[in-house]
N, CA, C and O atoms as a GROMACS GRO file, in nm:
protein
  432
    1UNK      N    1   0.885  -5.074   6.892
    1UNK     CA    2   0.995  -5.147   6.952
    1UNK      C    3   0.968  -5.158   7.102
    1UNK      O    4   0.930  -5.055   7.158
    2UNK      N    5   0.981  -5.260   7.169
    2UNK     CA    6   0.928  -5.276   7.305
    2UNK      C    7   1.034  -5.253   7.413
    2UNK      O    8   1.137  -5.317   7.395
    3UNK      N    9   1.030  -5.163   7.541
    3UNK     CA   10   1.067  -5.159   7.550
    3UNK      C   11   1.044  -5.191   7.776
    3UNK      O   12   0.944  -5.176   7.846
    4UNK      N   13   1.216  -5.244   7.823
    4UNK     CA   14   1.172  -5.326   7.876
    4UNK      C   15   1.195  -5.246   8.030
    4UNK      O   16   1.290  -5.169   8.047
    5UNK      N   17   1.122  -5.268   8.111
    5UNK     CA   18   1.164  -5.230   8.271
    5UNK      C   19   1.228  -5.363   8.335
    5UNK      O   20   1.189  -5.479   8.347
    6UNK      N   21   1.334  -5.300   8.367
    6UNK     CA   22   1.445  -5.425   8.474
    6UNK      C   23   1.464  -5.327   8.592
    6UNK      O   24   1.536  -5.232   8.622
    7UNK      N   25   1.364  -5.398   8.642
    7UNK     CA   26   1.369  -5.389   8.901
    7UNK      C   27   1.508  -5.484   8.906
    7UNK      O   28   1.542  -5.575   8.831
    8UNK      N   29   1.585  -5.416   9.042
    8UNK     CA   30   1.642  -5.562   9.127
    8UNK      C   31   1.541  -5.500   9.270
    8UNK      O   32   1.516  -5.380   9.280
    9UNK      N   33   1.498  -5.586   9.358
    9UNK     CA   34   1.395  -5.549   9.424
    9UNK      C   35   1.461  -5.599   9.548
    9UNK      O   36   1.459  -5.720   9.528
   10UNK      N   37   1.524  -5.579   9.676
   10UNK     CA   38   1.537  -5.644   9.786
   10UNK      C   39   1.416  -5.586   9.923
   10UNK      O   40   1.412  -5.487   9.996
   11UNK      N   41   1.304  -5.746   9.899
   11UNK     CA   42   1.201  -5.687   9.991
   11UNK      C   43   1.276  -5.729  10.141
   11UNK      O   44   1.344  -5.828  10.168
   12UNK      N   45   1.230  -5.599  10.239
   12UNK     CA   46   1.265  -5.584  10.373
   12UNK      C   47   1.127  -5.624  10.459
   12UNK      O   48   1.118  -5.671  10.572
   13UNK      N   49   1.007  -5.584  10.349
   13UNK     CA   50   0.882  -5.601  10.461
   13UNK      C   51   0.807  -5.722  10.348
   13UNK      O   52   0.763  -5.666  10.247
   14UNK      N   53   0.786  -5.886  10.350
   14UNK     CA   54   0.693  -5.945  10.284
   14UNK      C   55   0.564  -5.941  10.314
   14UNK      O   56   0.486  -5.983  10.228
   15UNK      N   57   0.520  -5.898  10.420
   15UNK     CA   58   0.401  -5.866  10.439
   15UNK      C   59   0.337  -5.738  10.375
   15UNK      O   60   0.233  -5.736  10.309
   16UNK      N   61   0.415  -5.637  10.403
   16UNK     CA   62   0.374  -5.479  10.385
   16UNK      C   63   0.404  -5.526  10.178
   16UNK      O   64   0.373  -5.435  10.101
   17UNK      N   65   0.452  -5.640  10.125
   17UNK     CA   66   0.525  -5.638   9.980
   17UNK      C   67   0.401  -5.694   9.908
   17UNK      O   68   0.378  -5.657   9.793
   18UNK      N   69   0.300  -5.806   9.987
   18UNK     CA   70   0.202  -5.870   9.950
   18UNK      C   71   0.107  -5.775   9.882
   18UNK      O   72   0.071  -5.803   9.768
   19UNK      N   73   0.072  -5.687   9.929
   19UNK     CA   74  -0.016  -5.619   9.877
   19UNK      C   75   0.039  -5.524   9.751
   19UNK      O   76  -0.045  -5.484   9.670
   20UNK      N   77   0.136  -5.498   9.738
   20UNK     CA   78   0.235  -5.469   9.583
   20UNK      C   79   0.172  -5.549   9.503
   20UNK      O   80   0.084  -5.526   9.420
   21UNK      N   81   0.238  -5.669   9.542
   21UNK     CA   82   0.241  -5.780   9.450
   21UNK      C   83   0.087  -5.852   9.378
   21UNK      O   84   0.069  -5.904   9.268
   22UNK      N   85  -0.017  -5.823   9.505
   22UNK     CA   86  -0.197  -5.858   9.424
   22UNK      C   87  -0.253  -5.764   9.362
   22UNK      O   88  -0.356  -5.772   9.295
   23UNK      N   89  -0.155  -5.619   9.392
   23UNK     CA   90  -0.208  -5.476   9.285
   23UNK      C   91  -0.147  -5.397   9.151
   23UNK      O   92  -0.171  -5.295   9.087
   24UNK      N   93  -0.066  -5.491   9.151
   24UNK     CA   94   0.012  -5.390   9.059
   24UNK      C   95  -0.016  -5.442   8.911
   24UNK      O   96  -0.047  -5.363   8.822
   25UNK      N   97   0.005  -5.649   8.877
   25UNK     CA   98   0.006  -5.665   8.766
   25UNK      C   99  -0.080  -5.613   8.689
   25UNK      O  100  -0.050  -5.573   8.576
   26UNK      N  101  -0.213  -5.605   8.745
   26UNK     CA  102  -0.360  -5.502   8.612
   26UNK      C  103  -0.298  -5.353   8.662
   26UNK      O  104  -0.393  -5.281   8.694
   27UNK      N  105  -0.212  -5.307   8.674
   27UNK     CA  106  -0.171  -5.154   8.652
   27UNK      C  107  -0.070  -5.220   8.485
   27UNK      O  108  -0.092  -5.196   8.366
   28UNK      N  109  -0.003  -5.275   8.528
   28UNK     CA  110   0.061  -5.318   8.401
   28UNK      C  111   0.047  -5.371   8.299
   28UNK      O  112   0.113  -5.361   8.196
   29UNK      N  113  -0.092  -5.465   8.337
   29UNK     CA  114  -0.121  -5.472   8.191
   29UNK      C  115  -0.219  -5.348   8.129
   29UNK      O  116  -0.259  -5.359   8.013
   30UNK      N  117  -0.250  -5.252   8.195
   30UNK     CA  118  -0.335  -5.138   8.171
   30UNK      C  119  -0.274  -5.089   8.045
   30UNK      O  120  -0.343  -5.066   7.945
   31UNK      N  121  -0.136  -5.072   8.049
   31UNK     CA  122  -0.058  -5.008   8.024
   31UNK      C  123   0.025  -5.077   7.887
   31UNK      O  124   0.118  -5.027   7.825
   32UNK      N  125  -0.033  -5.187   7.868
   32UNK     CA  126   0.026  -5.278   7.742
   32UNK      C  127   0.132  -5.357   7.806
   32UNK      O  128   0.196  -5.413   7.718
   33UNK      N  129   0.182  -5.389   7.936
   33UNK     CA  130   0.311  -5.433   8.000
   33UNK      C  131   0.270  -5.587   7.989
   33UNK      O  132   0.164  -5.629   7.943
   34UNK      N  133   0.362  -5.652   8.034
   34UNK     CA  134   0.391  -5.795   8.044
   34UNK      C  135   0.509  -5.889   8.135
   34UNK      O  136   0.628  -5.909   8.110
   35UNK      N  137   0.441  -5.926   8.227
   35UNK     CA  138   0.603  -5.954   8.304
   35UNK      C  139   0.641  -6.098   8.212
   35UNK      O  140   0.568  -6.193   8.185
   36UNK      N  141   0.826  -6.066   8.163
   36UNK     CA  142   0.884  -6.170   8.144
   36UNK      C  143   0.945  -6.263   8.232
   36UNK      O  144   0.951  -6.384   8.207
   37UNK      N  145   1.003  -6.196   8.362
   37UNK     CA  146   1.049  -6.251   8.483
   37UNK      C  147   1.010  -6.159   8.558
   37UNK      O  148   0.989  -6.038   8.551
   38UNK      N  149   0.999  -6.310   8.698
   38UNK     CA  150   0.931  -6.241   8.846
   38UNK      C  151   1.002  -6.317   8.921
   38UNK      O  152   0.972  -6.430   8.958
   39UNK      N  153   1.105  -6.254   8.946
   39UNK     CA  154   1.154  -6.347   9.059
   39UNK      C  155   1.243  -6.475   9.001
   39UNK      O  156   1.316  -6.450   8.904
   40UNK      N  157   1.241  -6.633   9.065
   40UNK     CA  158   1.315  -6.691   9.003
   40UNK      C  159   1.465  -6.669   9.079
   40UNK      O  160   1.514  -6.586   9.155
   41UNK      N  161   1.513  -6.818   8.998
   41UNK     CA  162   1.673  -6.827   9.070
   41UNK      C  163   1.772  -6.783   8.999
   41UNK      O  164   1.759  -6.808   8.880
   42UNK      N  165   1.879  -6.717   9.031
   42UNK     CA  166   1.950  -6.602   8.964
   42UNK      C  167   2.056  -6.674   8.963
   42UNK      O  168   2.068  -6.749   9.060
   43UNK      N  169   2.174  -6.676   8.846
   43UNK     CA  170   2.299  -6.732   8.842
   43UNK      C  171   2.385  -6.627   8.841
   43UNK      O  172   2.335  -6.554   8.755
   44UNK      N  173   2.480  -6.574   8.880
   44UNK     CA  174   2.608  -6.466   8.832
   44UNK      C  175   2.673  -6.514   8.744
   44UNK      O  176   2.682  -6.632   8.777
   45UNK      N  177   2.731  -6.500   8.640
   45UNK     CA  178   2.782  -6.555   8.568
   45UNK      C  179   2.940  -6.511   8.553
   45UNK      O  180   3.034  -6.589   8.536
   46UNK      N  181   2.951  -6.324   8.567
   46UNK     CA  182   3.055  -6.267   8.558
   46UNK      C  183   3.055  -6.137   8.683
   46UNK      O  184   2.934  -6.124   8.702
   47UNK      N  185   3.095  -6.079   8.734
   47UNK     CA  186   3.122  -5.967   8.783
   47UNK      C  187   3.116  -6.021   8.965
   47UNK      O  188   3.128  -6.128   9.023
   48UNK      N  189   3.089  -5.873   9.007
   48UNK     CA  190   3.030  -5.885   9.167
   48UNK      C  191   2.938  -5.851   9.178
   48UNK      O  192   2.930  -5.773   9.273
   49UNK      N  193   2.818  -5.873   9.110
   49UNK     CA  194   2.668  -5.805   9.094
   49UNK      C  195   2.606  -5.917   9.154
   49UNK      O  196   2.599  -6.023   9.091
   50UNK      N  197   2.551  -5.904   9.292
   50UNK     CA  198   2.454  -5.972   9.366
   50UNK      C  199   2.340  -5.938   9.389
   50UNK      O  200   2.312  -5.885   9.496
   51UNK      N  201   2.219  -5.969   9.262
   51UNK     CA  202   2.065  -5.953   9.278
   51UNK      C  203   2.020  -6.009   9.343
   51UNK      O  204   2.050  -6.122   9.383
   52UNK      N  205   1.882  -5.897   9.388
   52UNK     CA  206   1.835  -5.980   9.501
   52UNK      C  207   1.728  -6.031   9.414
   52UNK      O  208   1.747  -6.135   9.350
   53UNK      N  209   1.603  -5.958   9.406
   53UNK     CA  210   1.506  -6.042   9.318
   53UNK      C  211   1.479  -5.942   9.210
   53UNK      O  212   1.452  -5.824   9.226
   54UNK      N  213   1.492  -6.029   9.056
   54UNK     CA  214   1.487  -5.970   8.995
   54UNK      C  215   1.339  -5.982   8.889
   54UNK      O  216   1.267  -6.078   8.864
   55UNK      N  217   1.334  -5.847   8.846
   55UNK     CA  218   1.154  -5.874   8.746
   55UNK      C  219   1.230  -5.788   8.670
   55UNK      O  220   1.316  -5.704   8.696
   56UNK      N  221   1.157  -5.843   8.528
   56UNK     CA  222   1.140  -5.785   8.381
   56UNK      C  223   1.046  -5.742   8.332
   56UNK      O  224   0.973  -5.838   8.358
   57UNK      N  225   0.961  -5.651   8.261
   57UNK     CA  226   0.828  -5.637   8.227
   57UNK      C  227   0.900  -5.570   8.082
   57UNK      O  228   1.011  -5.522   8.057
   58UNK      N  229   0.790  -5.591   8.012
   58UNK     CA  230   0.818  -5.569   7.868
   58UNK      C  231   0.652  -5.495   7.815
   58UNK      O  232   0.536  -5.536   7.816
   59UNK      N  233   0.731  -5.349   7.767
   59UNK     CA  234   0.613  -5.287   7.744
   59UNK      C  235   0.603  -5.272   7.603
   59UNK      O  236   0.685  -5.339   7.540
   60UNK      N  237   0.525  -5.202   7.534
   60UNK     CA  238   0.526  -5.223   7.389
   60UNK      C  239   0.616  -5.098   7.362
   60UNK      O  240   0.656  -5.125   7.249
   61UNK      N  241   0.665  -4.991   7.391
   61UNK     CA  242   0.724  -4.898   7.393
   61UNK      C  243   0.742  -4.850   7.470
   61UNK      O  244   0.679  -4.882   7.571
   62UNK      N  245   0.854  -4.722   7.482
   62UNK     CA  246   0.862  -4.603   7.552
   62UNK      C  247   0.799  -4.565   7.661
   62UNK      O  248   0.823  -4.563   7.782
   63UNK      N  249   0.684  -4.525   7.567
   63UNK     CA  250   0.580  -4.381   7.659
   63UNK      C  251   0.506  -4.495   7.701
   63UNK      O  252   0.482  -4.474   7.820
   64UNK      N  253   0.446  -4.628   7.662
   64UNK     CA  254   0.349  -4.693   7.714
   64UNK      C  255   0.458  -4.738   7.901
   64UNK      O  256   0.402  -4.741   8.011
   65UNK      N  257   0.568  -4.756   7.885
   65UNK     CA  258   0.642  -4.793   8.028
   65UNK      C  259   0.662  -4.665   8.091
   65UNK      O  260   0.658  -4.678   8.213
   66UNK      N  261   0.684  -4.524   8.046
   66UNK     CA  262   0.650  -4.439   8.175
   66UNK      C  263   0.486  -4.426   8.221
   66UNK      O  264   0.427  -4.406   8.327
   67UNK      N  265   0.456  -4.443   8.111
   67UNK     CA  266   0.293  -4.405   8.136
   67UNK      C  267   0.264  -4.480   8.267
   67UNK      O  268   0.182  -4.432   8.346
   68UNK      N  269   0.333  -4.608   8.295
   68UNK     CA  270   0.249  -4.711   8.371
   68UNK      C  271   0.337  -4.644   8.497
   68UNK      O  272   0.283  -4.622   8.605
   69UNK      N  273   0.505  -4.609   8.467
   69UNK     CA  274   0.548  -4.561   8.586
   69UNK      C  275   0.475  -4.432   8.664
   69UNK      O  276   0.453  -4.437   8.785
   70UNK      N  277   0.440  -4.322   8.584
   70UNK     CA  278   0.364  -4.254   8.630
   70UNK      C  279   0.221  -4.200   8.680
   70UNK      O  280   0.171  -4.105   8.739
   71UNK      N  281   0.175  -4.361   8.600
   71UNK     CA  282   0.055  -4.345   8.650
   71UNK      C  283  -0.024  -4.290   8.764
   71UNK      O  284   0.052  -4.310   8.859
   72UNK      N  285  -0.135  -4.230   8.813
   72UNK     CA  286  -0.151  -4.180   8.902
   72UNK      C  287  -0.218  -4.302   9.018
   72UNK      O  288  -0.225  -4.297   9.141
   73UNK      N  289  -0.258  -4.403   8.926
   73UNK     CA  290  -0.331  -4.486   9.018
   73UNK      C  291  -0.183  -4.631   9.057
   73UNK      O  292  -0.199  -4.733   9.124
   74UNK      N  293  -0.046  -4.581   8.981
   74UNK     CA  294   0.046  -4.673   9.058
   74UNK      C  295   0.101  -4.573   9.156
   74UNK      O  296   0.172  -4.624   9.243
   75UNK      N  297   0.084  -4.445   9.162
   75UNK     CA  298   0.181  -4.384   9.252
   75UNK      C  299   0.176  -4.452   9.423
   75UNK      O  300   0.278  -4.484   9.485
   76UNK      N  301   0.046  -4.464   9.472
   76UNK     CA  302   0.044  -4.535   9.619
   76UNK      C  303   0.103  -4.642   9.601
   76UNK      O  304   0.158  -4.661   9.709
   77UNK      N  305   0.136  -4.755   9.511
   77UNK     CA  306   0.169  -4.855   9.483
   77UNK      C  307   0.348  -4.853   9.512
   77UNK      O  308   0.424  -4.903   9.595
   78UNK      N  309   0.360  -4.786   9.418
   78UNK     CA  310   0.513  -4.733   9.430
   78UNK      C  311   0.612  -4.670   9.533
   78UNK      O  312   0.733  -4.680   9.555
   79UNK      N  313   0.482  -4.584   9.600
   79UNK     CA  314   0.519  -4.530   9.726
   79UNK      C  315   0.497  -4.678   9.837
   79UNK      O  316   0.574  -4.683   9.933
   80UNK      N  317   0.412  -4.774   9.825
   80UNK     CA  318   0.433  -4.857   9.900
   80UNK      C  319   0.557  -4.910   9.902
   80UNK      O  320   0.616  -4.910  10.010
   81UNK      N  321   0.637  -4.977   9.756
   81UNK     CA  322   0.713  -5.019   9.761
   81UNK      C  323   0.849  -5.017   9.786
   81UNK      O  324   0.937  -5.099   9.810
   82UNK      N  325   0.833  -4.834   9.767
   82UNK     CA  326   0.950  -4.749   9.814
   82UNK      C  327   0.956  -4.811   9.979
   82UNK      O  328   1.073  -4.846   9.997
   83UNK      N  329   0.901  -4.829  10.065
   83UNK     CA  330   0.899  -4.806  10.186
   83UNK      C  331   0.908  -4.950  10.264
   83UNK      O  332   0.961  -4.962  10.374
   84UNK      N  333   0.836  -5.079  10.175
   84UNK     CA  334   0.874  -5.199  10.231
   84UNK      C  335   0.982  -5.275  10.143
   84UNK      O  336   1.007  -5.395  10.153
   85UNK      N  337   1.048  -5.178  10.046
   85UNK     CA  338   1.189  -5.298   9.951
   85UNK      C  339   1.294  -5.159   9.956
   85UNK      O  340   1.256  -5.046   9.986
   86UNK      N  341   1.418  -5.194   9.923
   86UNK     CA  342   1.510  -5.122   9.882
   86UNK      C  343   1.507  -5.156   9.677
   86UNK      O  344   1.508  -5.275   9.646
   87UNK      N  345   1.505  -5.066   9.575
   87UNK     CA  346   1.473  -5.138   9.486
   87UNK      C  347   1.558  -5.018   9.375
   87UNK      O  348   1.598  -4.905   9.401
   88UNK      N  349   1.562  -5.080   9.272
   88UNK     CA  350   1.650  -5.032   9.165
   88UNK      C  351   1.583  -5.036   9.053
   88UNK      O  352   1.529  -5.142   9.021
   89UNK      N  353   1.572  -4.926   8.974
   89UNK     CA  354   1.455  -4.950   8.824
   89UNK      C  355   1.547  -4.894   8.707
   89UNK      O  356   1.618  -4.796   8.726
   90UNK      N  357   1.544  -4.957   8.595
   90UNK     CA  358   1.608  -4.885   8.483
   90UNK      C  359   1.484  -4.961   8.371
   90UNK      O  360   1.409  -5.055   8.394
   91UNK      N  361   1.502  -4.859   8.220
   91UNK     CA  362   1.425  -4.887   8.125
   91UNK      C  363   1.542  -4.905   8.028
   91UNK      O  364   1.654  -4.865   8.061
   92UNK      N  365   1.522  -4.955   7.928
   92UNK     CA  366   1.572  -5.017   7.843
   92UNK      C  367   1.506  -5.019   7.682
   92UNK      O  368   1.395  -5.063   7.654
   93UNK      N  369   1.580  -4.975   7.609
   93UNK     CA  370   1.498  -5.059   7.454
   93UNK      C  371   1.537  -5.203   7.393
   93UNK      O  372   1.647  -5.253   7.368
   94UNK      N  373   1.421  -5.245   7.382
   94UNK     CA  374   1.487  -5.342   7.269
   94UNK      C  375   1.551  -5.331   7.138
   94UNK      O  376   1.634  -5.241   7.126
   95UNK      N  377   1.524  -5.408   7.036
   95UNK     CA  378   1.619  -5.442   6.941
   95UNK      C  379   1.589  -5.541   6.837
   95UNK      O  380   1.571  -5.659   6.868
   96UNK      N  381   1.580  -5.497   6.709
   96UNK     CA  382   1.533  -5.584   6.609
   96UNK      C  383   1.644  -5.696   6.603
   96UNK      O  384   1.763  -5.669   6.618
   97UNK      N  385   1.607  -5.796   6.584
   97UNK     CA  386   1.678  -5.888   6.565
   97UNK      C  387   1.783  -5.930   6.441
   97UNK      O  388   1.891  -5.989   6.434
   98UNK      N  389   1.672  -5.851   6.329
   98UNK     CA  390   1.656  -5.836   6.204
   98UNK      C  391   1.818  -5.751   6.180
   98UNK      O  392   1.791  -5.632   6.195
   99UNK      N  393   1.926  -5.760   6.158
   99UNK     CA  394   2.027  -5.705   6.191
   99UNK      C  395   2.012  -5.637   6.012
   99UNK      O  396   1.992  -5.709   5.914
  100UNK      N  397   2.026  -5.485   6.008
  100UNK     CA  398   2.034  -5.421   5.909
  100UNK      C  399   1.878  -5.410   5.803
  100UNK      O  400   1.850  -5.420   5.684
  101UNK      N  401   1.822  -5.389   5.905
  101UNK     CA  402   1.670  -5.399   5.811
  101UNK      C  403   1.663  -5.244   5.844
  101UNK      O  404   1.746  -5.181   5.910
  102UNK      N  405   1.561  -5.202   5.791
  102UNK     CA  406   1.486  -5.047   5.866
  102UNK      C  407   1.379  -5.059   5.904
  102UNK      O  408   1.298  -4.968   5.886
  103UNK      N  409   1.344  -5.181   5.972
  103UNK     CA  410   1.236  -5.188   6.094
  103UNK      C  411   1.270  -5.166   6.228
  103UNK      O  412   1.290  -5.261   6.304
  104UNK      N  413   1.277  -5.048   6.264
  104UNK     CA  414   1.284  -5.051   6.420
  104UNK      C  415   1.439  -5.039   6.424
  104UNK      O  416   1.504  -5.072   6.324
  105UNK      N  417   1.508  -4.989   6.547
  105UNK     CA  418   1.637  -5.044   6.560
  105UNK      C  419   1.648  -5.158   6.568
  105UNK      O  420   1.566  -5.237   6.614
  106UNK      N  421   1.806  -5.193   6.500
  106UNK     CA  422   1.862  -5.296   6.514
  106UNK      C  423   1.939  -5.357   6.635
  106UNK      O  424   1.886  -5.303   6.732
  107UNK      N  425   2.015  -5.424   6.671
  107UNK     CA  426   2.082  -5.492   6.758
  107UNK      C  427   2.237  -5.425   6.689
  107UNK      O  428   2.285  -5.441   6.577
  108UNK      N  429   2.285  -5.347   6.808
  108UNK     CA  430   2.426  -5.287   6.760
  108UNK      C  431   2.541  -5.335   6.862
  108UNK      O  432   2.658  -5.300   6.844
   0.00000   0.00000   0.00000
């Protein structure tokens, strides 16, 4: 079941962010990841939730999305980003679509 990393990312430094951004995707796909969204124009639809920029990556599981978080060769990466964005990370599972099968969880 794949499961997904959602950033809201507000970069402070685009310069010091550039170099994030030309190193990180082959950390992620190392790792089985996939970005679904990068960025892009954001609509609110309901609440007071104002993203700044938002990315999705979709890993094939679990352990394959910490693996990539902990990697040792993203940690400078991360620590970069800590320091030129203010940024927000949560993981997530997906969800069989398949409503009541016993493949995988379902959608509840």
């Amino acid at each position: 079941m794949s499961t997904y990393l959602i950033a809201n990312i507000r970069v402070n430094d685009s310069e010091g962010y550039k170099d994030y951004v030309a190193n990180v995707p082959a950390l992620i796909e190392k790792h089985g990841g996939e970005y679904r969204v990068r960025g892009g124009e954001i609509q609110v639809l309901e609440g007071q939730w104002i993203p700044d920029r938002l990315v999705v990556l979709e890993f094939p599981d679990r352990n394959k999305a910490t693996a990539f978080y902990n990697d040792p060769d993203y940690a400078p990466f991360r620590e970069l980003r800590q320091a030129v964005a203010d940024s927000a990370l949560v993981l997530v599972d997906g969800c069989s679509l398949n409503l009541g099968t016993s493949n995988g969880k379902s959608c509840e």
